[in-house]
PLY file of the C-alpha trace (Angstrom):
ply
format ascii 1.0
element vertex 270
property float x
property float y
property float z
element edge 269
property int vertex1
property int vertex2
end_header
0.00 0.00 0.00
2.79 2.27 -0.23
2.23 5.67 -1.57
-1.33 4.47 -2.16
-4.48 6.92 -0.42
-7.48 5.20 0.48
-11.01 7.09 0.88
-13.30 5.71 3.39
-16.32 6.07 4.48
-17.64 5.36 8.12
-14.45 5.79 9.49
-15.09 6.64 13.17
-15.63 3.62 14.24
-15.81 0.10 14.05
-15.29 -1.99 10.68
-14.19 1.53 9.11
-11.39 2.30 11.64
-10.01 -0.93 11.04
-9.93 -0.51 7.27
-7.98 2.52 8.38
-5.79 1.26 10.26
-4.96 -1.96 8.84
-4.44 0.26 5.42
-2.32 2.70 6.89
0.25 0.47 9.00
0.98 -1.15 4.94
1.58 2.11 3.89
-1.29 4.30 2.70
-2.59 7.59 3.47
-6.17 8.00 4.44
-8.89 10.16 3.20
-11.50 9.58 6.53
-15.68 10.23 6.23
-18.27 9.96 8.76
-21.32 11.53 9.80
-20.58 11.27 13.54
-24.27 12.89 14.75
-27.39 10.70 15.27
-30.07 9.56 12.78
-33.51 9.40 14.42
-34.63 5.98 13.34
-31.46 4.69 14.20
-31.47 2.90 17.12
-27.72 2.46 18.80
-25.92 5.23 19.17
-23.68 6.20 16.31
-20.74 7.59 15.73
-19.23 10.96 17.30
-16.34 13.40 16.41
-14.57 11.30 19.20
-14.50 8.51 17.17
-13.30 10.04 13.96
-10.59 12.05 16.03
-9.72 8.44 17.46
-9.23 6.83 13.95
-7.27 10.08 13.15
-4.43 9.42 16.18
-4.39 6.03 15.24
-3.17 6.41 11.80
-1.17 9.41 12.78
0.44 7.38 15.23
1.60 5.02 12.28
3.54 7.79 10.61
0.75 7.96 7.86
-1.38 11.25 6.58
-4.92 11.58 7.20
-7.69 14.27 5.84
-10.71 13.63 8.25
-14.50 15.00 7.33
-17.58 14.83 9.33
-19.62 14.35 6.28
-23.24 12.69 5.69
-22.86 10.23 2.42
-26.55 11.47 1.51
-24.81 14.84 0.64
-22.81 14.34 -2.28
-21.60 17.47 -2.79
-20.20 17.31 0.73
-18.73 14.03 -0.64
-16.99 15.66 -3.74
-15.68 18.42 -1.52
-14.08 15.81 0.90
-12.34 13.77 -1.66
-11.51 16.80 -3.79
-9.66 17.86 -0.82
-8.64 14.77 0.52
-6.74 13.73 -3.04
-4.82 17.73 -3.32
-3.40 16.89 0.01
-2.54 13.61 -0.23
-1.78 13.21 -4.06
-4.98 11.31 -5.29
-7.24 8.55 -4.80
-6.27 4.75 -5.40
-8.81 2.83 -3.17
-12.17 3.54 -2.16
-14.00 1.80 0.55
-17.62 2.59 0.21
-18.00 1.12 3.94
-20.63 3.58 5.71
-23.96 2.02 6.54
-26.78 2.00 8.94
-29.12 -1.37 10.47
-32.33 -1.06 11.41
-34.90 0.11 13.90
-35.42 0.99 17.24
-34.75 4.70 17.33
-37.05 7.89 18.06
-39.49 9.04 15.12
-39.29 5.16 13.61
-42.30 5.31 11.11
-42.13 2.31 9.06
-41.74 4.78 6.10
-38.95 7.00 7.45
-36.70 3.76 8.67
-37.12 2.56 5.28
-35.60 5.27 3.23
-33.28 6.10 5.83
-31.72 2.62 5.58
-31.94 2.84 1.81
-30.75 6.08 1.24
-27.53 5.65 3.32
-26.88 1.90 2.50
-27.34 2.55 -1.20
-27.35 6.31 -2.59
-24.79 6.81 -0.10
-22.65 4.26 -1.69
-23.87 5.34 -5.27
-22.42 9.22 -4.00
-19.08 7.46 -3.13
-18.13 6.13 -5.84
-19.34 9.34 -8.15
-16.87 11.15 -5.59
-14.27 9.62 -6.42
-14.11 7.67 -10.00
-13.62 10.65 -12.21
-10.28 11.52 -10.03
-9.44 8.06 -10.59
-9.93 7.90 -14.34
-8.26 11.40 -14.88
-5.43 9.92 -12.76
-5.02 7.03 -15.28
-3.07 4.84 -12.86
-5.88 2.43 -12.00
-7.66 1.80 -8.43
-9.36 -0.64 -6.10
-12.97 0.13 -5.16
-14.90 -2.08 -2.55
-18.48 -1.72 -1.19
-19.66 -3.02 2.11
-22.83 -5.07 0.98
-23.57 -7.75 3.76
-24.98 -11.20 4.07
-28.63 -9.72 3.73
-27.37 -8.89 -0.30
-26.80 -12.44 -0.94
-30.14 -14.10 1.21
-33.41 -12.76 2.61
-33.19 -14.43 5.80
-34.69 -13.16 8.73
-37.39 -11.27 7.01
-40.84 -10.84 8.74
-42.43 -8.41 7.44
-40.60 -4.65 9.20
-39.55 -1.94 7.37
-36.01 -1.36 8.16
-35.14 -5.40 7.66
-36.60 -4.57 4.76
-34.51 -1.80 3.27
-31.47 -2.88 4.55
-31.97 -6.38 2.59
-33.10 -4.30 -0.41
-30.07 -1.47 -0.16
-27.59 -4.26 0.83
-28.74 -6.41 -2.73
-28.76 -3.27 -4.46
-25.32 -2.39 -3.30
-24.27 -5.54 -5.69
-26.27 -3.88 -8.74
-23.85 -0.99 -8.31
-20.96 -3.24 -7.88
-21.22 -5.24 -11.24
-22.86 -1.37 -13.25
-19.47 0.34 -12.01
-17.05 -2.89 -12.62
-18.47 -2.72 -16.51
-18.02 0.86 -16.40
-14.76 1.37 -14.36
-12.62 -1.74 -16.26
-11.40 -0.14 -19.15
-9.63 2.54 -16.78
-8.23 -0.64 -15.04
-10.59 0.36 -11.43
-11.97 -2.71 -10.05
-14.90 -3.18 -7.75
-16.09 -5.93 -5.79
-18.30 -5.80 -2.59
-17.57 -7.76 0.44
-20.71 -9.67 2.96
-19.93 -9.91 6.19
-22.43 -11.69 8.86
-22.67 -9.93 11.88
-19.63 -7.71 13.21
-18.51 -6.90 16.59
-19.06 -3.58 15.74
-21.75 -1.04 17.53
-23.62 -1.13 14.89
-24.67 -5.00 16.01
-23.78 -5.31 19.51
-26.15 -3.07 21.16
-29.04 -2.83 23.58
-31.74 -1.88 20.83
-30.37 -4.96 18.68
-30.02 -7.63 21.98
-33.57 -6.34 22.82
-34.98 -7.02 19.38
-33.33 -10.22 19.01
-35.01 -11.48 23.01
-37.84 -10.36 21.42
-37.85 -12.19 18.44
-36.54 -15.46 19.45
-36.84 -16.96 16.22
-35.38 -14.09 14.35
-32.60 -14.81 16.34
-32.07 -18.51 15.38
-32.35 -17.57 12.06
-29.61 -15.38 11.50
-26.97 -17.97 13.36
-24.32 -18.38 11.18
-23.42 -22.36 10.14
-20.18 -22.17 11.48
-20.02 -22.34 15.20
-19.07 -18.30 16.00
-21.99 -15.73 16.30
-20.14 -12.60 15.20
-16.56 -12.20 13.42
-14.19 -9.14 14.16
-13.53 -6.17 11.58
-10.28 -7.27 11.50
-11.74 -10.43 9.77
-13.42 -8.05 6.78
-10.04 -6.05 6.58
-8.10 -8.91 5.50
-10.38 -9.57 3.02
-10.74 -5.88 1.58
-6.69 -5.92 2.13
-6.53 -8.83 -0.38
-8.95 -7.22 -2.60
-7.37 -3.76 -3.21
-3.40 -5.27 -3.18
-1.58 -6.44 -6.11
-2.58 -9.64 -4.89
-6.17 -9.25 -6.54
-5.38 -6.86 -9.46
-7.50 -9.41 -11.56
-10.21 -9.63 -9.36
-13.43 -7.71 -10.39
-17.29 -8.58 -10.17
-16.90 -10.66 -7.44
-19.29 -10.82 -4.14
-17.11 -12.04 -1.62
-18.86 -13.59 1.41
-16.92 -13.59 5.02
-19.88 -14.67 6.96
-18.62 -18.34 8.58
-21.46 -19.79 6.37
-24.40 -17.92 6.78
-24.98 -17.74 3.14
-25.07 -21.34 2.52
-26.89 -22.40 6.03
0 1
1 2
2 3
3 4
4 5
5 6
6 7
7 8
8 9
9 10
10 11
11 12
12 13
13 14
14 15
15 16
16 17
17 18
18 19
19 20
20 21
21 22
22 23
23 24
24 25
25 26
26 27
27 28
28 29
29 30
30 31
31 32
32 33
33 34
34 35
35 36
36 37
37 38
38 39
39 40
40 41
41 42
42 43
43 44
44 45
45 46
46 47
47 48
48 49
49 50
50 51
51 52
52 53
53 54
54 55
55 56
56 57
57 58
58 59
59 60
60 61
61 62
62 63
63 64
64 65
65 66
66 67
67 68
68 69
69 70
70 71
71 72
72 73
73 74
74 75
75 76
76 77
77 78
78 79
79 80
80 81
81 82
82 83
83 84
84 85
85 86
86 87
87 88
88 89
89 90
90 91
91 92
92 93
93 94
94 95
95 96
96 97
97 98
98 99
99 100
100 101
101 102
102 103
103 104
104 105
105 106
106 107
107 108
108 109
109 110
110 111
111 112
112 113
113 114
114 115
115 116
116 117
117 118
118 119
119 120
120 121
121 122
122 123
123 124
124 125
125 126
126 127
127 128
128 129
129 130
130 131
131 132
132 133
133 134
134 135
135 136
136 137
137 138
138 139
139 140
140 141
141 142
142 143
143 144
144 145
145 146
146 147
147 148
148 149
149 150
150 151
151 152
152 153
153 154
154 155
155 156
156 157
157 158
158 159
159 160
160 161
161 162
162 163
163 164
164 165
165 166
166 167
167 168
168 169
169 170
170 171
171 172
172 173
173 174
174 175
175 176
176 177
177 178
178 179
179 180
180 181
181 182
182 183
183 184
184 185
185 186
186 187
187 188
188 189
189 190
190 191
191 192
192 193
193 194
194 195
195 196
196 197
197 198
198 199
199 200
200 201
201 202
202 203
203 204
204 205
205 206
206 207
207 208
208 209
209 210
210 211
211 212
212 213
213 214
214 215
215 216
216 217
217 218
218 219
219 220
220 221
221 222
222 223
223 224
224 225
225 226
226 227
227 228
228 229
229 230
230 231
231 232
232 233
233 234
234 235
235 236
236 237
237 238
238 239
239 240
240 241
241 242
242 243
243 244
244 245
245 246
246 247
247 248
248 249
249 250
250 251
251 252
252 253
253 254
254 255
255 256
256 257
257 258
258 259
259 260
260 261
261 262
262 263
263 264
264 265
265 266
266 267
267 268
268 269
């Protein structure tokens, strides 16, 4: 990753600061997004500008450059302005990791309605704005890039569903995350830019473990049961994903493109 610079999104916390991190300790500089404020039907607590400032020390304390932004990925024109800025300080934009998302329910003001196109519009415009950030500085560049999108298990199966709205749009964003995914490989090839997404199971992330989640879950007993994964581990760590979006966006995998890659101990094929 040497003299690479990788934009992320979500990069307070959780599977986004690992990214980060992991990317910066081989070498690369970090362009760093995250909304860090609170989305009403969200329920968990997101992230803060304590948690972005956290992911900034880290990397700093590798030796490595980082532009932070407290950015929403709804905003694309907040978006352009990061990357724009991001790639005149840091000399470009090699890898993207289109990693910001949102899971369901539980917040204040959760109308069926609003949690939907919350979900969606985060999980799926938001990663539709990252990409348009940040491709034409990669095809102007001409030296070729490494774009991944966090999709999840819930874009390769429908389990779990029961009939509530946010389950609902995150299964729909999360599969429409891998429309964009094979749309941008056909478009992004001939510039030598290859995209793949990546579908975790659950994370030990806040975004999963969480009182409004554990709540649901005692709740729903079978929900719960239903989303076990086939190997015998309920949640994997970030690190887990980041050695998988490592491989993707290295040398490694510069023939890699189209691909859904599953790290989910199973869950797809239970």
């Amino acid at each position: 990753m040497s003299g690479k610079v990788a934009f992320i999104t979500g990069a307070a916390r959780g599977q986004g600061r690992s990214h980060a991190v992991r990317l910066a300790a081989d070498g690369a500089d970090i362009i760093a997004v995250d909304i860090c404020k609170q989305i009403d039907t969200v329920g968990y607590a997101m992230s803060t500008s304590d948690d972005l400032a956290q992911t900034v020390a880290e990397v700093e304390a590798l030796g490595r450059r980082i532009i932070a932004t407290e950015a929403d990925v709804r905003d694309g024109a907040a978006l352009r302005a990061a990357v724009a800025e991001g790639a005149r300080e840091l000399g470009g934009v090699d890898i993207v990791l289109a990693n910001a998302g949102i899971a369901p329910g539980g917040g204040s003001g959760n109308e069926p309605e609003q949690s939907f196109r919350d979900i969606v519009e985060v999980n799926l415009f938001g990663v539709w704005n990252t990409v348009h950030a940040a491709a034409p500085l990669m095809i102007e560049q001409g030296r070729g890039g490494a774009i991944v999108l966090t999709s999840s298990t819930q874009g390769l199966t429908g389990r779990g569903g029961y009939g509530e709205a946010g389950l609902e749009g995150y299964c729909a964003s999360k599969h429409g995350v891998v429309g964009l995914m094979r749309t941008f490989a056909y478009w992004l090839a001939p510039h030598n830019i290859r995209v793949n997404t990546v579908h975790p199971t659950g994370v030990n992330t806040p975004m999963v473990v969480n009182q409004a989640l554990e709540r649901h879950m005692a709740d729903n007993p079978d929900l719960s049961a239903g989303m076990a994964n086939l190997m015998p581990v309920p949640l994997i760590e970030a690190s887990d994903v980041t050695e998988a979006i490592v491989w993707l966006v290295s040398d490694a995998g510069r023939y890699i493109t189209g691909v859904t890659l599953p790290i989910d101990a199973g869950f797809a094929i239970k």
